[in-house]
Every structure is written in structure tokens, then in C-alpha cells.
N, C-alpha and C positions, 0 to 999 in steps of 0.2 A: 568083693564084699568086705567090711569093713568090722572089723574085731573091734567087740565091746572090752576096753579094757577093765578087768577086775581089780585092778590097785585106783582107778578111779573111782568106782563104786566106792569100795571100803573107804577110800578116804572122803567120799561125802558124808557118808554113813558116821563116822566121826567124827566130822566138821558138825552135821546136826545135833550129834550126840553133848560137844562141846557148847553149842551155842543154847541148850535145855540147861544144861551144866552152867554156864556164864548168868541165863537170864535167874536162875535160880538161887543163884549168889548173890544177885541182887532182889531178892524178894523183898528185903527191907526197904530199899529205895522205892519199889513199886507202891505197897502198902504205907508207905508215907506219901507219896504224892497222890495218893487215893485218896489215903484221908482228908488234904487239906483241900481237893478241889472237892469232896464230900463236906467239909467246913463252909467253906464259899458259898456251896448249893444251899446249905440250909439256913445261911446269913441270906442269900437270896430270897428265897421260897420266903423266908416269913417276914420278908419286907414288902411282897407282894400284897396289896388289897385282893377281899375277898370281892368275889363277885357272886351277884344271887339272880337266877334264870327264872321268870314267871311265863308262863305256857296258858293258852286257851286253845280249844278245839271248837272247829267253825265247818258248818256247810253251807255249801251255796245255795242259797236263799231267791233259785229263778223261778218265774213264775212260768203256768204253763200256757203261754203263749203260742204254743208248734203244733198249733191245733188244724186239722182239716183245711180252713177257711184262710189262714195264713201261708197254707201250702198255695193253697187255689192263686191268693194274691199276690203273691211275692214277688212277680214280675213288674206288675203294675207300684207295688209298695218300694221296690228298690226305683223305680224314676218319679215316684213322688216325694224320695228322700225320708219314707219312712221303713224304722227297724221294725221287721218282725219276726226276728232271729230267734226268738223262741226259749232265749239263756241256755245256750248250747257251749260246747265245751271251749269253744272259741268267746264266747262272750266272758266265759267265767276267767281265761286268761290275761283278758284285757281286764278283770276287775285285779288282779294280783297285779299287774303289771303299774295298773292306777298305782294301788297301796304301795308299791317300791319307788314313784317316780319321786324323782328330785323335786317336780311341783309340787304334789301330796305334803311331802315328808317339808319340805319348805315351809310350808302354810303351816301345817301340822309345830312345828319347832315355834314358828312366830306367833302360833295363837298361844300356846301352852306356858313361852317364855321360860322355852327349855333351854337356849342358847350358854348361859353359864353352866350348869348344871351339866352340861354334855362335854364342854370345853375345859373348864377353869377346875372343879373337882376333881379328887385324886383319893378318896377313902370317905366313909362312912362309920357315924361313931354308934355303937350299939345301944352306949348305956343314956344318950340323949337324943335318938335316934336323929340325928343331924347330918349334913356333908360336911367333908372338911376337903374346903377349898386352898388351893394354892394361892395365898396373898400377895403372891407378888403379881400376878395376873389380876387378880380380883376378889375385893375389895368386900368381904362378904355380911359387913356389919353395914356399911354404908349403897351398896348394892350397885358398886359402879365399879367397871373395867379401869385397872392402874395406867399411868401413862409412862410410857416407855422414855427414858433417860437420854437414852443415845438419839434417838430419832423424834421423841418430842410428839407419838402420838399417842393413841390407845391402844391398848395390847386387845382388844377387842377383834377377836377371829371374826371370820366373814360367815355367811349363811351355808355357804354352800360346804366350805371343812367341817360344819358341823352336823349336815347332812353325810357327806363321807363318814363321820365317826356315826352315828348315828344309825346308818346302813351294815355300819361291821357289827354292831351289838343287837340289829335286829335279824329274827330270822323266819322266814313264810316254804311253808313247805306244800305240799300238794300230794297227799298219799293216789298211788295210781290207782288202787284195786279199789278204794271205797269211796274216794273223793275228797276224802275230809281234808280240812286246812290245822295246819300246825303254827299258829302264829305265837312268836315265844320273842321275848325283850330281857337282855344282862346286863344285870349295872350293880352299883357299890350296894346300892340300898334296896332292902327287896319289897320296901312299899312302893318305893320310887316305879319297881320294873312291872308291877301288880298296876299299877293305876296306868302307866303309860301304854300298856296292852291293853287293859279296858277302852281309853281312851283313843286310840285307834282302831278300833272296833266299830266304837259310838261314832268315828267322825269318817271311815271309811262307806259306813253306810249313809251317813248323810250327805256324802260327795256324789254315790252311785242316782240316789235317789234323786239328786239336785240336778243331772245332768240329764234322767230321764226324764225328770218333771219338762225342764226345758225343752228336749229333744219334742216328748208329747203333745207338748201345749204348743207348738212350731207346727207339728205334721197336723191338728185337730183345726187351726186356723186354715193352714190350708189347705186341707178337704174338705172344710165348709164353704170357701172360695167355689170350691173345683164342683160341690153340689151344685149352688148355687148357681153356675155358670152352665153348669150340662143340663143340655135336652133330653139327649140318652139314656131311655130308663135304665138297660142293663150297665153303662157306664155309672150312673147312678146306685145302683146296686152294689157295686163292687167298691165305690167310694163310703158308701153308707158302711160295709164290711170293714176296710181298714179304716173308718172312724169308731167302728165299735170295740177293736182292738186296742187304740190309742185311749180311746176315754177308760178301759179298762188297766190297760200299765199307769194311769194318771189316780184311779181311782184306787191300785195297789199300794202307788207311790204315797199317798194322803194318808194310809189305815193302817202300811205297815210299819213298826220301828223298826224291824230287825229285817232290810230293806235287800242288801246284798248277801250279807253274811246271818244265819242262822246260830246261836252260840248253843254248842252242844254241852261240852264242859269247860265254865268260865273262870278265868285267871284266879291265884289265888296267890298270898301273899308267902314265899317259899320259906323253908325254916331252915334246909340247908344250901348250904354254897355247892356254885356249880363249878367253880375255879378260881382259884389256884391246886392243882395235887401236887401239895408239898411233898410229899414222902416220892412218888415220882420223879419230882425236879431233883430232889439230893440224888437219888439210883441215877437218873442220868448223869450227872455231874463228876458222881464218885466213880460212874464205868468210861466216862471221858477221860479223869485222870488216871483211869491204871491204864488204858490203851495207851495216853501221852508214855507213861511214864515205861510201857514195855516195850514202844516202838524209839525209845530214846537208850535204853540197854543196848538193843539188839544193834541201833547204829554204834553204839561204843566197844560191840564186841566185834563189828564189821572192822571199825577204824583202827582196832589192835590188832588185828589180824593184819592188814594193809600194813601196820609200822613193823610189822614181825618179818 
């Protein structure tokens, strides 16, 4: 069995005692490099633009289609190519999934002629509530993208980089327990991120509506076909059923505005910033510099040790 020696203990025991003793003799050195990566952090932090978060709260807006008669036909309605899904939890996913796609949000950027505004800005000015655009990109007086020196073209980003930024500063949530939709837009300016959540609202529902209209007025053509063509009373019966279904999503589609989405409580224009936390950014920076600056003693009381 192997003896613990006791002159080794004590002498760790005072190798630790030494190196509390060494890091403490440099408390000054600590608290100096604390301070100045706490300097840096707060030259940082309030070079940061503010950013302002606008929120609306949304429910799904399905109609009750999952009725009795939809059950009966649903066999017959999936080989005729029509929905009678009822707006079920699966439908409501494909309507989020709409509002996130790069189509959407494409269409969405090109109608709005958000494309600068997403790209080329870099701040927001309060007192004339303006963007303040990066000029060397573009051009914000004459409203054209600069042309690039080296390469002789337009500094004009493409659609789809500004769908990626576009998707990092939007954000759609889905509460489990009650359903509701959290759909919330950050940007420099907080009327900017108010009207562009409004405005995805008004045009997600006019997308959901424009696909059933089509979808409807598809399956309503050809179940008048398929009357017209069957002898079969009871086949006829079941057709006459999923056409009363269809003229009924068509006849929702006409009457409603608030078609997909339901707006429970609507965007509003925010008064405070959602980020930058300045005072945050300096604590981390100032606890960055005293780790640098403890774990840079403790190697220089290792390194003297070593030349001793």
C-alpha cells in the first residue's frame, strides 16, 4: 500500500497559499485590465443602433369545415382533389410555414420595396424620424444602389440575402396550450417594424385566401362536370355535398378580411428598444477582462516558479 506523503500535502498547501498570495499582488494589474476591456465594452455598446421589437397577437382564423358530411366524404373528396381538412392543426402549420417561406417573404420584400431598407440602412434618427443609410452602398437622396469601383458593378445585394436578413429579425411563434400566434418584426425604426407586421398580416391573409379561392373555384368546376356527367343518384348526392362544402370556403373566402389569421391584439408602434443591453455588454466585457487578466498572473506565477 502506498504512503501518502505529508511533506507533499503541506507543500501544495503552500504552493496554493503562494499562488492567492502572488494573484493578490497583482490585484492592480487585474483591475486595470478590467477597466479598460470595461472602456472598450462601453465604446462598443453605444455604438450599437437601437433596435425596436413590434408584436401582434393572431389566431387561426379556420373555418368549421370538419363537419359530419366532410367526414362521410372524405374519401370520395381526397380523389376528387378536393380539401376538406377542416383547418386542422396540420393546416394551420402549412399556413406558418407559408408566412416563413422564402416565396412569401420574397414577394413580400418586392411589393413593399423593402430591399434597401433591409440591406443598405445601419441607424435610425429620432429627431426626424428617418433611416440613416450607409452611402457608400446606397445612394439615399437619389434612391439608387452605388457602383462598386473595383468591379464596375452595383453594390446591389440580391433578393434572397435580404430574405435571410429579413427572416433573422422576423419572428412567428405558436403558443402550445392556447394556439395563439406571436408574430413580432426588429428593426432600427419602431414605425418601420409596426407597419411591416401590420403589413404581413394583411398580405398573409390575402395569400391563404387567394390559394383557397383558386383551390375552390378548381374543385366547384369539377364537380359540376362530375354532376353533370353521373346518372347515379347517390353518386350525385355525395357530389352535390362536396360542392356545398366548396361554394361554402369560396363564399368565406369573398366575406372574410381576416381570412387566415384572426388579429387578437394588433401591432403597435413600441416606445422602447428591445436591444442593445448596454450596461449588460460593458459586465460582460469588464468580466472578460479580469478572467484575461487572472488567468495571465497565474501563468506568470507558474513561469517563475518553473525559472526558480
Amino acid at each position: 500500500m502506498t504512503k501518502v506523503n505529508e511533506n507533499d500535502i503541506y507543500s501544495d498547501e503552500i504552493d496554493l497559499k503562494i499562488l492567492i498570495l502572488e494573484v493578490w499582488e497583482k490585484k492592480f494589474f487585474i483591475i486595470i485590465v478590467a477597466t479598460i476591456f470595461a472602456l472598450v465594452g462601453a465604446v462598443y455598446a453605444f455604438q450599437q443602433p437601437n433596435y425596436y421589437k413590434s408584436e401582434a397577437t393572431l389566431a387561426f382564423n379556420t373555418s368549421s369545415n370538419g363537419s359530419a358530411l366532410s367526414g362521410q366524404l372524405g374519401g370520395i373528396a381526397a380523389l376528387a382533389g378536393v380539401n376538406l381538412s377542416g383547418g386542422g392543426s396540420n393546416e394551420n402549420e402549412i399556413i406558418i410555414e407559408i408566412l416563413k417561406s422564402r416565396q412569401f417573404l420574397s414577394k413580400f420584400i418586392s411589393k413593399y420595396d423593402l430591399l434597401a431598407m433591409l440591406m443598405a440602412s445601419e441607424g435610425w434618427d429620432p429627431s426626424s424620424g428617418q433611416l440613416i443609410y450607409d452611402e457608400s452602398l446606397y445612394d439615399s437622396i437619389d434612391k439608387n444602389w452605388t457602383v462598386n469601383e473595383e468591379g464596375g458593378k452595383q453594390n446591389r445585394p440580391s433578393l434572397l440575402d435580404s430574405v435571410n436578413l429579413f427572416t433573422d429579425q422576423l419572428n412567428v411563434s405558436v403558443d402550445s396550450l392556447s394556439g395563439l400566434v406571436k408574430l413580432s418584426f426588429e428593426f432600427y425604426s419602431p414605425e418601420l417594424a409596426k407597419e411591416i407586421v401590420v403589413s404581413l398580416v394583411e398580405e398573409i391573409n390575402k395569400e391563404i385566401k387567394r390559394r383557397d379561392i383558386e383551390e375552390a373555384t378548381l374543385s366547384i368546376d369539377y364537380l359540376t362536370n362530375q354532376i353533370a356527367q353521373t346518372k347515379a343518384l347517390n353518386l350525385q348526392t355525395m357530389f352535390y355535398g362536396l360542392l356545398e362544402e366548396q361554394t361554402k370556403t369560396l363564399m368565406l373566402a369573398n366575406v372574410r378580411p381576416e381570412y387566415a389569421f384572426k388579429i387578437i391584439d394588433p401591432a403597435i408602434v413600441p416606445e422602447r428598444k428591445s436591444k442593445p443591453s448596454r450596461p449588460l455588454i460593458v459586465i460582460v466585457f469588464t468580466v472578460l477582462g479580469g478572467m484575461l487578466a487572472l488567468v495571465i498572473a497565474i501563468f506568470m506565477y507558474i513561469f517563475k516558479g518553473s525559472d526558480e
